[in-house]
Structure formats: structure tokens, C-alpha cells
MARBA-554351 format. One line per field, with one value per residue: z, x, y of N, C-alpha, C in turn; residue number from 0. Coordinates in Angstrom, 1 decimal. Layout:
# residues N
nzz	[Z ...];
nxx	[X ...];
nyy	[Y ...];
cazz	[Z ...];
caxx	[X ...];
cayy	[Y ...];
czz	[Z ...];
cxx	[X ...];
cyy	[Y ...];
pos	[NUM ...];
# end
This chain:
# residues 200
nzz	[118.5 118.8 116.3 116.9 114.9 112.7 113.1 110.8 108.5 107.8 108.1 105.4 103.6 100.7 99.2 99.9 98.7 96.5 95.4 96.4 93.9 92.0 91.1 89.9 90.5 89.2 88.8 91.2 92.6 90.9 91.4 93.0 92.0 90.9 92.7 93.4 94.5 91.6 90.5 91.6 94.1 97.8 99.3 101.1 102.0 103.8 105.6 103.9 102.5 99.6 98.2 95.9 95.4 96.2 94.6 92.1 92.5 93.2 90.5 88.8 89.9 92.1 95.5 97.5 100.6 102.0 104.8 106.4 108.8 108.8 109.1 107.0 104.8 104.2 103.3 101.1 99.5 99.2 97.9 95.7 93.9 94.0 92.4 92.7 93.5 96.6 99.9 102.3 106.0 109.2 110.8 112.2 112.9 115.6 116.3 114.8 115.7 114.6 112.2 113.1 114.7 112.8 111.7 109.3 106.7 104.4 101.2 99.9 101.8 102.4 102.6 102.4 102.2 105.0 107.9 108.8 110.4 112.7 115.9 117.7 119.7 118.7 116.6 116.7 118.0 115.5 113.7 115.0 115.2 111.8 110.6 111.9 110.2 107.9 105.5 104.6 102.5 102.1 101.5 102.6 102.0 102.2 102.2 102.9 104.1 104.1 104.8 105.9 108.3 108.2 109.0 111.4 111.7 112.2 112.6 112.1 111.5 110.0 109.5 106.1 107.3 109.9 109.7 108.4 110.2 112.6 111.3 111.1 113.9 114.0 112.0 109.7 106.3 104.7 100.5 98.6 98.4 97.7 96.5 96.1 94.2 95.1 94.2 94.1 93.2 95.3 96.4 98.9 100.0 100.1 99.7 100.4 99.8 101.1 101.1 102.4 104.0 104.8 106.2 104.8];
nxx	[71.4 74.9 77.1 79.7 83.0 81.5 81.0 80.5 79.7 76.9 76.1 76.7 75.6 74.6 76.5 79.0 77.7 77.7 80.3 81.3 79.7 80.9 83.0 83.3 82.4 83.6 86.4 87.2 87.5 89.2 91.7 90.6 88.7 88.3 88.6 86.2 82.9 81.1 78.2 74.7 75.1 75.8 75.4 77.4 77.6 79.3 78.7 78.1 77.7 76.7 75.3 76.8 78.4 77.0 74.8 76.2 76.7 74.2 73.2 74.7 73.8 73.8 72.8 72.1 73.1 72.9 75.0 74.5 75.0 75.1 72.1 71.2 73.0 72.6 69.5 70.1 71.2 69.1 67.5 69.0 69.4 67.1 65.5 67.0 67.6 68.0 68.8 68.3 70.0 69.8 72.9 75.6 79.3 81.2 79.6 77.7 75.0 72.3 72.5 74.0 71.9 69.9 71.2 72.3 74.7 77.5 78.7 80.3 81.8 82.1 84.2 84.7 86.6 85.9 87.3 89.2 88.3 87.8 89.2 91.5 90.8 87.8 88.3 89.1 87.1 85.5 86.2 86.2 83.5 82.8 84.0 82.4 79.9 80.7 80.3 81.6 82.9 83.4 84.9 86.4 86.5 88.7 88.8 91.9 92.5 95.0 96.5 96.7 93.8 91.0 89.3 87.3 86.6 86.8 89.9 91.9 95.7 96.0 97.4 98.1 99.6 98.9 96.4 95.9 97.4 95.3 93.1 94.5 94.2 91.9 91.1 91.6 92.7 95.0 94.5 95.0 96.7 97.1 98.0 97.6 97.5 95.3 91.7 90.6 92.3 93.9 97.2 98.0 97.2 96.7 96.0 95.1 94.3 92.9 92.1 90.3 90.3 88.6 91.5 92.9];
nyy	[198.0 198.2 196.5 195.6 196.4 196.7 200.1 203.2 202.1 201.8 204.6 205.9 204.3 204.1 205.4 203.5 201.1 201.5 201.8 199.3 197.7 198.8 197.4 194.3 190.8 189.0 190.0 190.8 188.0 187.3 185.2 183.0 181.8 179.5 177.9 177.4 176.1 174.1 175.2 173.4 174.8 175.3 178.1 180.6 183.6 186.4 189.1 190.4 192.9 194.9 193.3 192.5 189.8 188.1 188.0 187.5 185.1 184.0 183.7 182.6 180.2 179.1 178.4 181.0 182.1 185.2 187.3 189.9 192.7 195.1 197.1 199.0 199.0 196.2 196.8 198.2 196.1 194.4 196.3 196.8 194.5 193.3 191.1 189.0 185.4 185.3 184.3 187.0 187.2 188.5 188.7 188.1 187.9 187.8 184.8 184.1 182.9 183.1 181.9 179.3 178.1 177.2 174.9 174.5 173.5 174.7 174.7 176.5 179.1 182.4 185.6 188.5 191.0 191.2 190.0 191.5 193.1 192.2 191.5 189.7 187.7 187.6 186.8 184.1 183.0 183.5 181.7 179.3 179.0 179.4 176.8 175.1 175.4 174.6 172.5 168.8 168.5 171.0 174.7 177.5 181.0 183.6 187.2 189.5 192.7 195.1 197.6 201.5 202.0 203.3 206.8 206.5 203.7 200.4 198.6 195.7 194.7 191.4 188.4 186.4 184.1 184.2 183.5 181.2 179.9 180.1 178.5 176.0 174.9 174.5 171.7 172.7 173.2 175.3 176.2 177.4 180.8 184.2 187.2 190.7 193.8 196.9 196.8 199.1 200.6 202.1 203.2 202.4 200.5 196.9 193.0 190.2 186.7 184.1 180.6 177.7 174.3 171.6 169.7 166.5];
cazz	[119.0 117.5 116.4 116.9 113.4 111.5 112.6 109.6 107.5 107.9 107.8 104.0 102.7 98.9 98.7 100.0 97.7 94.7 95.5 95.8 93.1 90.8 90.9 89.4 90.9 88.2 89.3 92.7 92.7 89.7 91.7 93.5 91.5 90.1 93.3 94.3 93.9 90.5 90.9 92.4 95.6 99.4 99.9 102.6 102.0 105.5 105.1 101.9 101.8 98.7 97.9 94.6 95.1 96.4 93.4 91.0 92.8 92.9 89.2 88.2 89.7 93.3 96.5 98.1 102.1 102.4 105.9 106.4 110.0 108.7 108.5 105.8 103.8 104.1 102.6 99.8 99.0 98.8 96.6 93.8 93.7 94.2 91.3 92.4 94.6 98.0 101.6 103.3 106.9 109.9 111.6 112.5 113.4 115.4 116.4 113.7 116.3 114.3 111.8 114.2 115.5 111.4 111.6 107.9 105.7 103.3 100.5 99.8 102.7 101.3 103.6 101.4 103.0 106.8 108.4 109.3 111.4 114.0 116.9 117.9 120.3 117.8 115.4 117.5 117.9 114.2 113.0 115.2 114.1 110.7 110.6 112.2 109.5 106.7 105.0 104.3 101.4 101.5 101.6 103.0 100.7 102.9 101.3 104.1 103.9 104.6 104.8 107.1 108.7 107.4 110.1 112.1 110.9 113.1 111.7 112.7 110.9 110.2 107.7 105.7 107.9 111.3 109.6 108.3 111.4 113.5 110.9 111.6 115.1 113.9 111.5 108.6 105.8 103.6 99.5 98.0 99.2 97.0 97.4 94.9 94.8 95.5 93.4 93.8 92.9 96.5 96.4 100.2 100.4 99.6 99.7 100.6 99.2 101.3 100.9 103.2 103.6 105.6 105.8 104.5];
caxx	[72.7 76.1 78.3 81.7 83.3 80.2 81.1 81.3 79.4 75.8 75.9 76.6 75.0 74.2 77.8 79.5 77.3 77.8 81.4 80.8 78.9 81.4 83.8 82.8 82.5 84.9 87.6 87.8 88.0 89.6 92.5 90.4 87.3 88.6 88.4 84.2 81.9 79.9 76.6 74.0 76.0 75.3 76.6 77.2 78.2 79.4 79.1 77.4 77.2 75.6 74.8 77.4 79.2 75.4 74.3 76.7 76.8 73.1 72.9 75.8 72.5 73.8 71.4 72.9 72.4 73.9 74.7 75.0 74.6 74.0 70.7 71.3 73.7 71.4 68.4 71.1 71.4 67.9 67.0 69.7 69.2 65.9 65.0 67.9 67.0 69.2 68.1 69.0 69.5 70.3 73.5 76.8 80.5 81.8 79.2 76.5 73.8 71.3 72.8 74.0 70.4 69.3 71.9 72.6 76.3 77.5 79.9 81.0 81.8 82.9 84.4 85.1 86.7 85.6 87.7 90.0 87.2 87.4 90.2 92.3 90.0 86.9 89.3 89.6 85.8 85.0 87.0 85.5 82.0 83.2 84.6 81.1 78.7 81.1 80.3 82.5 83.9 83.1 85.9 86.1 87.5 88.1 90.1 92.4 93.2 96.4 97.0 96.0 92.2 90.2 89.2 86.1 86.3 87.5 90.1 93.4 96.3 95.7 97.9 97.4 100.0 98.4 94.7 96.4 97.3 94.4 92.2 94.8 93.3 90.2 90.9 91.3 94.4 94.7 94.5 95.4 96.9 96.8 98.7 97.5 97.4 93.5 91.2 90.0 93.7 94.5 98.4 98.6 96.4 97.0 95.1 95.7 93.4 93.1 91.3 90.3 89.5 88.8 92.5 92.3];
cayy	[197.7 198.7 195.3 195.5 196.4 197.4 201.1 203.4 201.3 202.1 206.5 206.1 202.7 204.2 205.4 202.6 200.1 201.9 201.8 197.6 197.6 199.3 196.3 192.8 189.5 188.2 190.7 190.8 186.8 186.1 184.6 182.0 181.5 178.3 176.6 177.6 175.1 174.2 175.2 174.5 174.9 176.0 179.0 181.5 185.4 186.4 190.3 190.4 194.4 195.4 191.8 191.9 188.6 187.2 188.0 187.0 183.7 183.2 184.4 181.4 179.0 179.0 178.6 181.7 183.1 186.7 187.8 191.6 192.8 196.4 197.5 200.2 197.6 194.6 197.2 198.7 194.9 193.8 197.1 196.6 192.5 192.5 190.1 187.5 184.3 185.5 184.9 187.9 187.0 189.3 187.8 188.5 187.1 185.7 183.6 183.5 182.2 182.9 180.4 178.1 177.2 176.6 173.7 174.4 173.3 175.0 174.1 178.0 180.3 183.8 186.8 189.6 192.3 191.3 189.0 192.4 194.1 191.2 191.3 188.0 186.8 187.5 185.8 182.4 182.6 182.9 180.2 178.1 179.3 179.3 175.7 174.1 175.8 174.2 171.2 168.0 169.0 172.8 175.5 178.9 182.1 185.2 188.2 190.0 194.1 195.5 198.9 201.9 202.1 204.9 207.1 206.0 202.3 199.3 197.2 195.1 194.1 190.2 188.4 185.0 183.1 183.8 183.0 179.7 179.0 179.1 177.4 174.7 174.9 173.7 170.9 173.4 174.1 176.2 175.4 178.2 182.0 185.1 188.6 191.2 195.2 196.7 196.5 201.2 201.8 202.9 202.8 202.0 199.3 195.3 192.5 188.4 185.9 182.8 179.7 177.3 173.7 170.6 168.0 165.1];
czz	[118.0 117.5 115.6 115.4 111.9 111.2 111.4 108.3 106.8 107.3 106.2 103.2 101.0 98.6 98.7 98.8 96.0 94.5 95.5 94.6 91.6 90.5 90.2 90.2 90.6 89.0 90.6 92.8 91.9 90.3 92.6 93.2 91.1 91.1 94.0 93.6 92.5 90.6 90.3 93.6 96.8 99.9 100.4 102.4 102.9 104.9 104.0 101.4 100.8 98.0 96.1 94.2 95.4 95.2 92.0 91.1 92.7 91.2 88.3 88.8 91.3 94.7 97.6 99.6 102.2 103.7 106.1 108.2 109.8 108.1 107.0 104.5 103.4 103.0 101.3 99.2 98.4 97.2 95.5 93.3 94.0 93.5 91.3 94.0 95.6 98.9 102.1 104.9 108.0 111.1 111.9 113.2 114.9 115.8 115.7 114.3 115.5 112.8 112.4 114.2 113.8 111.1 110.1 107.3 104.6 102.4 100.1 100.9 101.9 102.5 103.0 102.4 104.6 107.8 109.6 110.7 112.5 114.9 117.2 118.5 119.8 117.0 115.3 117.2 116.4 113.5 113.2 114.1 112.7 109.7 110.9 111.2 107.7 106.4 104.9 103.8 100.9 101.6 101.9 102.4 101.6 101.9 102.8 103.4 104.4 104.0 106.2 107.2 108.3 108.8 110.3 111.7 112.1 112.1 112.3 111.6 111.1 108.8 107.9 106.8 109.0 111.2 109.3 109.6 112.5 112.6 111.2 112.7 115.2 112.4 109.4 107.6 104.6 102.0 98.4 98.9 97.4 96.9 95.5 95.2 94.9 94.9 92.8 93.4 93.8 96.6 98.0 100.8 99.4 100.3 99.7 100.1 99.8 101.1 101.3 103.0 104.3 105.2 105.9 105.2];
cxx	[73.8 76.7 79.5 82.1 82.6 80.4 81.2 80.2 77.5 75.5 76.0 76.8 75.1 75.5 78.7 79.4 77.1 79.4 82.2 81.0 80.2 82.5 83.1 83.1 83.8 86.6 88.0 88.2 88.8 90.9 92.3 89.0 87.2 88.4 87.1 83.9 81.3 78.5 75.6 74.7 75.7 76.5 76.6 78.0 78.1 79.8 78.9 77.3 76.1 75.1 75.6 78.0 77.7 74.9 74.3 76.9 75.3 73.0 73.6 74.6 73.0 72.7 72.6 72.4 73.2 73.7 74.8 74.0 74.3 73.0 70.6 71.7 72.6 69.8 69.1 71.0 70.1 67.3 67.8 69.9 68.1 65.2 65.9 67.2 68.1 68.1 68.7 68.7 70.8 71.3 75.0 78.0 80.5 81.2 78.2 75.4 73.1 71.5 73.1 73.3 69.5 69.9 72.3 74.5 76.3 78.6 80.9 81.0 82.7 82.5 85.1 85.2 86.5 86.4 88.8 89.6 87.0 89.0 90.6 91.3 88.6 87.3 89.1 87.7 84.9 85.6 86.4 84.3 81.6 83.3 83.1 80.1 79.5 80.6 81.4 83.9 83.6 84.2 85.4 87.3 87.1 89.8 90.7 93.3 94.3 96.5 96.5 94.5 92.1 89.5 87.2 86.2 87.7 87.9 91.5 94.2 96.1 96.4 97.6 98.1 98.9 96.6 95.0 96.4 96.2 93.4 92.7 94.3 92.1 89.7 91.0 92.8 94.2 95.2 95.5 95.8 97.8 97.2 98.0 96.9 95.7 93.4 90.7 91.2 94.2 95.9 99.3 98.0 96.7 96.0 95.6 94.2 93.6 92.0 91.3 89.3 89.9 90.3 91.8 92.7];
cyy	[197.8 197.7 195.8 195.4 196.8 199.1 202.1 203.2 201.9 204.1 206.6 205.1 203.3 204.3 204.2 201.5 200.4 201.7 200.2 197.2 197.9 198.4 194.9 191.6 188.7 188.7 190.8 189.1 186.0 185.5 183.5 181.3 179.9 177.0 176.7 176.3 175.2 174.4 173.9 174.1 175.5 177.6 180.5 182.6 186.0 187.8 190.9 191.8 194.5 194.1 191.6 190.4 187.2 187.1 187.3 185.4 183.1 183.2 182.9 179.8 178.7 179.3 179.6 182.7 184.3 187.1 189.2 192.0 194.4 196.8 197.8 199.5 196.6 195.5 197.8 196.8 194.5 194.7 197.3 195.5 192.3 191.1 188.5 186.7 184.4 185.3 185.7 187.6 188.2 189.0 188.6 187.5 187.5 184.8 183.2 182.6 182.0 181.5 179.3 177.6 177.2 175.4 173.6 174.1 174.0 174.7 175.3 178.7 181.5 184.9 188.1 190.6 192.7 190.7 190.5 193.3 193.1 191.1 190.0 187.0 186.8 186.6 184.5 182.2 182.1 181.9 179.4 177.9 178.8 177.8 174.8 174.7 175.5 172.6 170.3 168.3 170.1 173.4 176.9 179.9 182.9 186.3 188.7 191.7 194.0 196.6 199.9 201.9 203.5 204.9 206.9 204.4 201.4 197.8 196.9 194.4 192.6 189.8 186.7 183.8 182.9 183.4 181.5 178.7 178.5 179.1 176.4 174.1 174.2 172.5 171.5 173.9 174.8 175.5 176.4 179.9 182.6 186.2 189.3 193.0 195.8 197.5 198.3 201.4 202.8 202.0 202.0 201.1 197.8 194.7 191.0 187.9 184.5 181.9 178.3 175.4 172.5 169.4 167.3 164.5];
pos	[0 1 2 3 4 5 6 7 8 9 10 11 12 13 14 15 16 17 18 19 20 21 22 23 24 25 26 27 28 29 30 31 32 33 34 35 36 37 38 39 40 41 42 43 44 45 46 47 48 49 50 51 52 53 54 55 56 57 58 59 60 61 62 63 64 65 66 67 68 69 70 71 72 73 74 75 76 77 78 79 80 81 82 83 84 85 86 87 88 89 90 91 92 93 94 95 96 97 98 99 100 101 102 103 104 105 106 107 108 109 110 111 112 113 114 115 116 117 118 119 120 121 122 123 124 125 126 127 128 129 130 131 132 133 134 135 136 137 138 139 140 141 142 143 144 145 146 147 148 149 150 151 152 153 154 155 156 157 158 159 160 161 162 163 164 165 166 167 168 169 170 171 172 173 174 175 176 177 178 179 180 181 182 183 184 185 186 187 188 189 190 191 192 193 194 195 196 197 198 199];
# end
């Protein structure tokens, strides 16, 4: 079964995850790294592609679940992280059943790059989602594209205000927000950094 926004993704896994891969952990977050958990921490890689940020987070001593709903991706992940402690599990937005019914918290949620591939009313759904598989005092870090969609690929303009807002929807404000140019050196592409987290 094809899920909604995955399009694209799967026909050229090795390229793609080499194209992941070729960025750092450090650099893609260095504008919100300061506020992740200390390890060892719970924490949930929604879209984990080639399992680089899985990695680097299990690697820092983190108990890390990577979600990747593509096949191809999810097996690109496993075979260039094989040796790190990740659960790869087979799930997807916006309602992450198959986590749901594990009843698990996490203290890190992380959405790199995905959040764009989900339509308004996917949107509303994963928040919720999102919001019930957080812990107390966990926080959720999603990055947000901006520029044009590359052809075959499903994606919607989404900017930090209107994600601010409906996390407020669900008990959720934001801590920190991020604007910064992206990261391949594509001149028509930008990038928000929000970060998410139960009011006090």
C-alpha cells in the first residue's frame, strides 16, 4: 500500500540516503540541539530515512525508535547503522497505530523534513497523535521546508506560525523557532526549526 507522502521516496533509496547521509547530525540541528534531552532518553525519529539522526542519537547513549514507512528507506537505514542500538519500526503519520497500541512516552520526538508531506487535515490528526506519544516533560523538534516541490513528490506549504498554532490546540507551545537557509545549498529552498513542548 502507497502512504500518502512517501511518493518519490522509495524508487531511489541508495541515492536519497547517501544524500542524508552526507549532512551531519550536528549541522542540520545545530540550532536546536541545546534543547534535546541528556542521554539516556526516549526517543522517537518520526521518518527516520537513512537512520542518520537515529543514529547519531542512539550513538550520544540514547534508547532510540526510528519510524520510516518506506520499505526501501527503512532497509537503506538498517544496512548503513547496522551496529547502532535502533528499533526500526514500520509506522506512519498521522496516526502512528502501531505505536499507539505500545503505549510508549517519549522525551524526544524528532520530524526532520516530514511534517510538509502531510495536508491540514493530516496535520490536525498528527498533532494530536503526536501530543499523546509525548511524555511529561518531553518536547517535539520538527524542521519545516519552504520552497517549490520537486516533481513527483507530495508536499504543502506549512509555516511555523500555523504549526504553533495547532500544537496550541493540543496543550502544546512552542520553545524555540528557527529560520535558516538549506542545508544542499539549494538557493530556493528554506527551512523553520520549531520546537515543541507541553505549557506549564
Amino acid at each position: 500500500m502507497m502512504i500518502r507522502g512517501t511518493q518519490g521516496y522509495g524508487s531511489n533509496a541508495p541515492e536519497l540516503a547517501e544524500q542524508y547521509e552526507s549532512i551531519t547530525f550536528d549541522d542540520v540541528h545545530h540550532e536546536v540541539m541545546h534543547l534535546f534531552p541528556s542521554p539516556p532518553a526516549r526517543v522517537l525519529d518520526i521518518g527516520a530515512g537513512s537512520g542518520r539522526d537515529a543514529a547519531a542519537l542512539a550513538t550520544l547513549g540514547h534508547r532510540v525508535v526510528a519510524v520510516e514507512p518506506t520499505d526501501a528507506l527503512r532497509r537503506e537505514g538498517l544496512r548503513l547503522h547496522a551496529g547502532k542500538p535502533i528499533e526500526w519500526v514500520d509506522d506512519h503519520l498521522p496516526d502512528l497505530q502501531r505505536l499507539h497500541r505500545r503505549k510508549d512516552r517519549f522525551d524526544l520526538i524528532l520530524l526532520t523534513a516530514v511534517w510538509m508531506h502531510l495536508d491540514i487535515e493530516e496535520r490536525r490528526t498528527a498533532m494530536k497523535s503526536l501530543a499523546g506519544l509525548l511524555d511529561a516533560n518531553g518536547r517535539i523538534s520538527m524542521s519545516l521546508r519552504h520552497g517549490p516541490v520537486p516533481e513527483g513528490r507530495r508536499m504543502f506549504e506549512v509555516s511555523a506560525d500555523e504549526t504553533i498554532e495547532l500544537a496550541g490546540s493540543h496543550g502544546l507551545g512552542a520553545v524555540q523557532v528557527a529560520e535558516r537557509d538549506d542545508m544542499l545549498g539549494r538557493p530556493d529552498i528554506r527551512w523553520s526549526f520549531v520546537v515543541l513542548e507541553r505549557r506549564r
